[in-house]
SEMAR-664636 format. One record per residue (C-alpha): residue in three letters; y negated, z, x negated. Coordinates in Angstrom, 3 decimals, padded with zeros to 6 digits. Example, Ala and Ser with C-alpha at 12.3 -4.5 7.8 and 13.67 -1.06 7.14 Angstrom:
(node "ALA" (004.500 007.800 -012.300))
(node "SER" (001.060 007.140 -013.670))
This chain:
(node "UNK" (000.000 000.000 000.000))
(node "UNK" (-003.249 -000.622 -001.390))
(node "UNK" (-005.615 000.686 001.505))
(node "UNK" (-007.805 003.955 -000.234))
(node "UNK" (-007.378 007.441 000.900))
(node "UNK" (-010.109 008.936 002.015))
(node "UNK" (-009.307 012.458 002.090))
(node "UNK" (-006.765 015.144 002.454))
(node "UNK" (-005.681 015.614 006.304))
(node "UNK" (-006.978 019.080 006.135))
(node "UNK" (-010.094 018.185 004.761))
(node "UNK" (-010.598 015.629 007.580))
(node "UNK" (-009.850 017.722 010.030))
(node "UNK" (-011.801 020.536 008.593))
(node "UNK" (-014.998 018.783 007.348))
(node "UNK" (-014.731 015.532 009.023))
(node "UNK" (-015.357 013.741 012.020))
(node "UNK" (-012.514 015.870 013.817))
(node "UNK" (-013.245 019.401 013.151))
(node "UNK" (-014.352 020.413 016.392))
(node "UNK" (-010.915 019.926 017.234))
(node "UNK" (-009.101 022.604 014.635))
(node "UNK" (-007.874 025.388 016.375))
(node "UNK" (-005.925 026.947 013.618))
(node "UNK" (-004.982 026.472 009.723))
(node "UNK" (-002.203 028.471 008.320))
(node "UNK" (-002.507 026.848 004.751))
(node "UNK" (-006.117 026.076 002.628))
(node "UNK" (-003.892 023.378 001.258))
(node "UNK" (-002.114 022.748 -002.303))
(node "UNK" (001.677 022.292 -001.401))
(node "UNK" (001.686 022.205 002.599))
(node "UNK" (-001.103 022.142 005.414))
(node "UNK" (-000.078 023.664 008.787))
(node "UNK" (-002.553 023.000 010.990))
(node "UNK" (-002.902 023.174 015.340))
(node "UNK" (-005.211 020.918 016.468))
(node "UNK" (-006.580 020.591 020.318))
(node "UNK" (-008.028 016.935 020.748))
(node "UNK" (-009.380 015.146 024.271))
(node "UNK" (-008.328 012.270 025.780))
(node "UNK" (-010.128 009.112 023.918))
(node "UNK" (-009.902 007.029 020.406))
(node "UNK" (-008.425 009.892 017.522))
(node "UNK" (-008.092 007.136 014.954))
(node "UNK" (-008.675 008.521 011.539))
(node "UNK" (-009.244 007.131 007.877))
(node "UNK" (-006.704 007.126 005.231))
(node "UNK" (-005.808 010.141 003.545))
(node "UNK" (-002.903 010.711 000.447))
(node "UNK" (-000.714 012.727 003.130))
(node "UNK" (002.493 012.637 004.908))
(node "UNK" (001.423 013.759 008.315))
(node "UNK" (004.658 015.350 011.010))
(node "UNK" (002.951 016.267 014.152))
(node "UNK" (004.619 017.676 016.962))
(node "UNK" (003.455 017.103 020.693))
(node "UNK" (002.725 020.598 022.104))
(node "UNK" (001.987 019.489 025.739))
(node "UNK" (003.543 016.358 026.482))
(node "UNK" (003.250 014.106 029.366))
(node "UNK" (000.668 011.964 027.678))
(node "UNK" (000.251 008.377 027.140))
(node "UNK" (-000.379 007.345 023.378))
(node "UNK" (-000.867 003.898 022.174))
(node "UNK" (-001.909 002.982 018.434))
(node "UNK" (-000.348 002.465 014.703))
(node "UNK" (000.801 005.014 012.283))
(node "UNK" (001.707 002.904 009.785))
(node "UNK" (005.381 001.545 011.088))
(node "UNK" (003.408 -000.794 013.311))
(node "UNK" (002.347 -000.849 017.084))
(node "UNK" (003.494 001.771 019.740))
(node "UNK" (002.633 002.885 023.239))
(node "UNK" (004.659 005.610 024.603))
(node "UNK" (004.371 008.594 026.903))
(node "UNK" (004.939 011.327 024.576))
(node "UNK" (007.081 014.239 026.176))
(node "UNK" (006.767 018.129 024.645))
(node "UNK" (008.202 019.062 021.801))
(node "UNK" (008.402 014.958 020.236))
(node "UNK" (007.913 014.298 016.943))
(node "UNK" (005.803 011.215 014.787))
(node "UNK" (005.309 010.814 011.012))
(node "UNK" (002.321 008.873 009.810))
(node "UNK" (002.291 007.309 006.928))
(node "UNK" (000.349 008.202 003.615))
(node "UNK" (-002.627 006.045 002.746))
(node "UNK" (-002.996 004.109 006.046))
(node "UNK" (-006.107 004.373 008.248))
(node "UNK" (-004.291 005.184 011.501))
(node "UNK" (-005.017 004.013 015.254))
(node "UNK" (-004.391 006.560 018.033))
(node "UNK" (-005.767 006.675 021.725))
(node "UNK" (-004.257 009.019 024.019))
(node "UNK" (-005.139 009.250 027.687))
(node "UNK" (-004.788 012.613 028.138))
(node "UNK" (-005.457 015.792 026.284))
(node "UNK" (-003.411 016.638 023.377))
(node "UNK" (-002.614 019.649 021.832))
(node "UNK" (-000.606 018.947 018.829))
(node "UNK" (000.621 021.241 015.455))
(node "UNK" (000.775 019.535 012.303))
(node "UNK" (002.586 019.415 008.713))
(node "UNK" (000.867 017.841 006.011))
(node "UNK" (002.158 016.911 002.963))
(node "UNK" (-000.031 016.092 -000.150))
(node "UNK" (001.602 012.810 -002.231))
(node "UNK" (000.639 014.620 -005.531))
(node "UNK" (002.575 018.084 -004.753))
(node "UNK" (005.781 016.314 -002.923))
(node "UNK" (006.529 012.795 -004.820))
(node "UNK" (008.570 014.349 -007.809))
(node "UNK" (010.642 016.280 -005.537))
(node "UNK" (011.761 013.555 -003.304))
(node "UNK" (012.430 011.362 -006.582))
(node "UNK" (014.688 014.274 -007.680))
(node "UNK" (015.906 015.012 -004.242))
(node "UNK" (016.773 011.204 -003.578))
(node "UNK" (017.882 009.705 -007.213))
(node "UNK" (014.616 007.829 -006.832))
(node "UNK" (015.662 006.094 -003.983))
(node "UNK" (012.938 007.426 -001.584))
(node "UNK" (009.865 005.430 -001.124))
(node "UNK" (006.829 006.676 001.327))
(node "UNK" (006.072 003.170 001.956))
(node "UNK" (009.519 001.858 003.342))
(node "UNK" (010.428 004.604 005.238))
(node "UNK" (011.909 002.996 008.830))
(node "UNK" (010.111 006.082 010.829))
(node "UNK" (006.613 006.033 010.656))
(node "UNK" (005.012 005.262 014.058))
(node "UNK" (007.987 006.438 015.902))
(node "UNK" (008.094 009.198 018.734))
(node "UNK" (011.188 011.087 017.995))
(node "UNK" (013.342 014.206 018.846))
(node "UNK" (014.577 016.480 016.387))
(node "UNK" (016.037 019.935 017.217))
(node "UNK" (016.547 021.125 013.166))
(node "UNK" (012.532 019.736 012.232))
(node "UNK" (011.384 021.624 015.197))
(node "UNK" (013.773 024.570 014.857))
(node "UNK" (012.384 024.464 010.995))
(node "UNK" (008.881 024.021 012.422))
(node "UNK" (008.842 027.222 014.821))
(node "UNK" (010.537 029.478 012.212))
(node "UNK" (007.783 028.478 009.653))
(node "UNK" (004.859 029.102 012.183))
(node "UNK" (006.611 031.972 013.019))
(node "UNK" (006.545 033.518 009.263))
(node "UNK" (003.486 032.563 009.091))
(node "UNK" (001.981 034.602 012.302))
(node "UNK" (003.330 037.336 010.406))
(node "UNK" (002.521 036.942 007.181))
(node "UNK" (-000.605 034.845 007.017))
(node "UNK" (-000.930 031.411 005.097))
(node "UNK" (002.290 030.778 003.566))
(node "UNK" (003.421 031.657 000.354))
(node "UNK" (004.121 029.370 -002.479))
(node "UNK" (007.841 029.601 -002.084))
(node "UNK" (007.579 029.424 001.923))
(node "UNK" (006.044 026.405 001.688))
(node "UNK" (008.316 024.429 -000.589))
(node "UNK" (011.283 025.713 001.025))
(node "UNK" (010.443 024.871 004.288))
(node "UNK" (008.894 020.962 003.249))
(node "UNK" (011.990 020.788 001.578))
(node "UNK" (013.855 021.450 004.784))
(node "UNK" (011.856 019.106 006.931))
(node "UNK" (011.806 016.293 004.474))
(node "UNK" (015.293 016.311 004.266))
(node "UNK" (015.881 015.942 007.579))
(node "UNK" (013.051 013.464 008.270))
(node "UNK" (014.806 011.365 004.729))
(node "UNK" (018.125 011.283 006.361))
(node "UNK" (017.077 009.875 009.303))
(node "UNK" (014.624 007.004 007.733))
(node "UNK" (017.540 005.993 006.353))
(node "UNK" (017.823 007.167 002.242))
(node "UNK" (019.704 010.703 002.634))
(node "UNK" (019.050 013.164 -000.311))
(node "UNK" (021.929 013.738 -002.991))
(node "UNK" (024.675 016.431 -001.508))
(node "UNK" (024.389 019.573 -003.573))
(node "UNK" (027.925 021.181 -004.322))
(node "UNK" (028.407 024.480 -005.100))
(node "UNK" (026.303 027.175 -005.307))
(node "UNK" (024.418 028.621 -008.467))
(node "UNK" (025.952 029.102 -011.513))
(node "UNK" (026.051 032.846 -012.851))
(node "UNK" (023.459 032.687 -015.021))
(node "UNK" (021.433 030.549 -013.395))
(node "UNK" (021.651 033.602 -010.311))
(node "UNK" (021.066 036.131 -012.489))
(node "UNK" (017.982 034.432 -013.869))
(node "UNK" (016.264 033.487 -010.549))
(node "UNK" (016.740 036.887 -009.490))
(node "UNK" (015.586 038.744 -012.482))
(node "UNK" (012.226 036.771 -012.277))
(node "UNK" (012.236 037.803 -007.856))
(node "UNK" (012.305 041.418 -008.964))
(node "UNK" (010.061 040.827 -012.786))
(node "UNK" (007.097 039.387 -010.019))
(node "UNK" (007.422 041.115 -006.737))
(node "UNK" (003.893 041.167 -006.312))
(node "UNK" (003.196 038.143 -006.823))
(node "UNK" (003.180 034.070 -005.061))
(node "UNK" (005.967 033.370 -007.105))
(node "UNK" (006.582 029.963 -006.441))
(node "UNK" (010.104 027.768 -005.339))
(node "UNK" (009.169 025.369 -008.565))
(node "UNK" (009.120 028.451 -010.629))
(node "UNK" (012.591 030.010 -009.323))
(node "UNK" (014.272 026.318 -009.770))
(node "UNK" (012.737 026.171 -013.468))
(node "UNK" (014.948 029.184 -014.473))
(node "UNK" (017.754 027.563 -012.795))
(node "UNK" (016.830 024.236 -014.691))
(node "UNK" (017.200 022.515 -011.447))
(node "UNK" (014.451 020.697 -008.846))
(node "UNK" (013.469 022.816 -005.925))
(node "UNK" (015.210 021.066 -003.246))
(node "UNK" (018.659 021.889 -005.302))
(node "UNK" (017.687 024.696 -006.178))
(node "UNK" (017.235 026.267 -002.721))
(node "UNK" (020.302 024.801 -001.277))
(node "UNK" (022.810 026.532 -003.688))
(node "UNK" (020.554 029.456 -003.704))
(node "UNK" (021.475 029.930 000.413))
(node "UNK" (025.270 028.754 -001.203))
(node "UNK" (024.994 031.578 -003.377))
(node "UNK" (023.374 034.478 -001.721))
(node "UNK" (023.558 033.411 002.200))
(node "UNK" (019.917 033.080 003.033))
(node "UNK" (017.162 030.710 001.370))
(node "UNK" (015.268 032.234 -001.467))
(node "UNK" (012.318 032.879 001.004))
(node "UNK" (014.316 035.448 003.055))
(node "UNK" (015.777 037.527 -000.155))
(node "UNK" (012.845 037.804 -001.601))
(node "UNK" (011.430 039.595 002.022))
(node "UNK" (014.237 041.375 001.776))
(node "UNK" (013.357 042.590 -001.757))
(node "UNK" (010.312 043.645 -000.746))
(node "UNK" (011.209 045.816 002.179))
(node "UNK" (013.497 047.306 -000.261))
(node "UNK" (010.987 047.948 -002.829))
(node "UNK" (008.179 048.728 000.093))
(node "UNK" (010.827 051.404 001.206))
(node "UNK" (011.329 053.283 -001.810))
(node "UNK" (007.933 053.667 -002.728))
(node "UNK" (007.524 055.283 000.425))
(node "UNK" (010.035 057.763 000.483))
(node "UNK" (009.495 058.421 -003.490))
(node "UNK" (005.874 058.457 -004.087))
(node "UNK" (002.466 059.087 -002.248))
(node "UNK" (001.017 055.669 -003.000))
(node "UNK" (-001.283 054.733 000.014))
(node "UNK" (000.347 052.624 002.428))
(node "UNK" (-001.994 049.763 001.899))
(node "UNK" (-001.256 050.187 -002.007))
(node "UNK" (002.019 049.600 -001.448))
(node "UNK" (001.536 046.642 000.520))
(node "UNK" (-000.449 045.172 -002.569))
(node "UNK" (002.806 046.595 -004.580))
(node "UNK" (004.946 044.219 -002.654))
(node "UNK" (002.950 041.143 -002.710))
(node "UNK" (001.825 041.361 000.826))
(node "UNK" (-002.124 040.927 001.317))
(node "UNK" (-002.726 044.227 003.594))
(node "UNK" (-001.516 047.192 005.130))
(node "UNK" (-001.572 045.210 008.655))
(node "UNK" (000.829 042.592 007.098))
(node "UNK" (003.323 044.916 005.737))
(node "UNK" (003.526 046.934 008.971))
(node "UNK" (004.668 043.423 010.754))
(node "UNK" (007.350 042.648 008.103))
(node "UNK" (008.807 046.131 008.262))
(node "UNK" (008.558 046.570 012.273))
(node "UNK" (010.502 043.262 012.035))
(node "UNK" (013.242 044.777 009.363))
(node "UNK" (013.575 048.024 009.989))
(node "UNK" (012.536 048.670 013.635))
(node "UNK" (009.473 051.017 012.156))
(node "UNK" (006.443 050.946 010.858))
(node "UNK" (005.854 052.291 007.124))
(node "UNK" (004.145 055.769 008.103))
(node "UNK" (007.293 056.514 010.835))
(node "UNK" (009.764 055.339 008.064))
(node "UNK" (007.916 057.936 005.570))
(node "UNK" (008.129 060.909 007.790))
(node "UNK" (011.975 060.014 008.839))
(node "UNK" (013.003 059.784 004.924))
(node "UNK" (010.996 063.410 003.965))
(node "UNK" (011.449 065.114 006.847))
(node "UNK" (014.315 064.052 009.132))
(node "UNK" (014.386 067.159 011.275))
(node "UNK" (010.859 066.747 012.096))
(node "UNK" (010.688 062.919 012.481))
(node "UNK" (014.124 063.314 015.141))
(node "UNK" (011.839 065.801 017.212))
């Protein structure tokens, strides 16, 4: 394709022409945007921009007639449909009704290598047989709802949340354009476990990263987090939450550390945040699991 980008989806929808109609952004960008957007019936055509856009129809029951890149379409979108637009194409859309739509983003720069790796380079963004097309897919929106889900309670999405979960849905969205990625076999190797974990535990506190966990492994993400969930059961997203709720409880029962400290101890951005996660893991909040671990009699009464 040789038509310019003009900006980053985000930033159009942010700064541009269509910002009135942002209603939420769980990501300032880098690796993923999430954003919901609320739009009126009328002309939403939009520039280029260097993204890979999934948007699913919240609403439904609208007429939509345009080009996203795969060439012409007029449908009547039903709730819960999917449509990719391609990256780098200036995109026609008219809808006849309102719309309200949530959105994925993905930024060429942060997802190309791992689709090369992920694909044995047989991937391409501009062949792709999908783009334009309203689809249905239960495991993008499945992926979809858990990751807005983490993301109510937890706020913009980690580094390693938002790899994981792109990694997910561009699997899913590669297998059915026709170029599925390589099978992974097996899960990690000892060492390669012990390593990823040691690094989890060595930076609890901080946005450690999916790129960073498959570096110790000396694999690419997407492999990475498949034989991590091989190895361990869950994706490397959920262990590490589990670490943390771990390491949140023991600092509670064994020191006096403020509760909001040990939210910042954890890698979790407030007091607020940590009190969701650990109402969600262990059926209490922080200052009800303190009193319980120093003073069962009292925390029973």
């Amino acid at each position: 394709m040789t038509i310019h980008a003009h900006s980053s989806y985000a930033e159009w929808h942010s700064k541009g022409q269509h910002a009135s109609y942002l209603r939420s952004m769980k990501s300032p960008g880098a690796i993923l945007d999430i954003l919901e957007i609320e739009r009126p019936a009328g002309d939403m055509s939009r520039p280029a921009v260097s993204d890979i856009v999934l948007v699913e129809d919240m609403l439904g029951s609208s007429r939509v007639r345009g080009n996203l890149g795969g060439g012409r379409f007029d449908v009547t979108s039903r709730k819960g449909t999917l449509a990719l637009a391609a990256p780098n194409f200036p995109t026609t859309v008219i809808n006849e009704e309102r719309q309200r739509l949530r959105t994925l983003a993905f930024p060429l720069a942060q997802w190309q290598h791992v689709l090369d790796e992920a694909a044995d380079g047989r991937f391409s963004f501009d062949t792709s047989c999908i783009y334009g097309q309203v689809f249905e897919s239960p495991a993008i929106r499945t992926a979809v709802r858990n990751l807005w889900a983490f993301c109510e309670d937890e706020g913009a999405p980690s580094r390693l949340l938002a790899r994981a979960a792109g990694c997910e849905i561009l699997a899913e969205l590669s297998r059915m354009g026709g170029t599925p990625f390589a099978p992974t076999k097996g899960g990690l190797a000892p060492w390669a476990q012990r390593r990823s974990l040691d690094l989890m535990h060595a930076r609890l506190a901080e946005d450690v990263s999916l790129d960073e966990l498959a570096a110790e492994a000396q694999l690419s993400p997407f492999h990475f987090a498949r034989m991590f969930k091989q190895s361990l059961g869950v994706p490397p997203r959920v262990y590490l939450t589990r670490l943390r709720v771990e390491k949140a409880c023991e600092l509670l029962e064994q020191t006096d550390l403020p509760i909001t400290q040990i939210a910042f101890e954890v890698g979790y951005s407030s007091n607020q945040v940590l009190a969701r996660v650990f109402l969600k893991h262990m059926r209490m909040s922080p200052s009800d699991f303190r009193r319980a671990v120093r003073d069962p009699k009292r925390a029973s009464t």
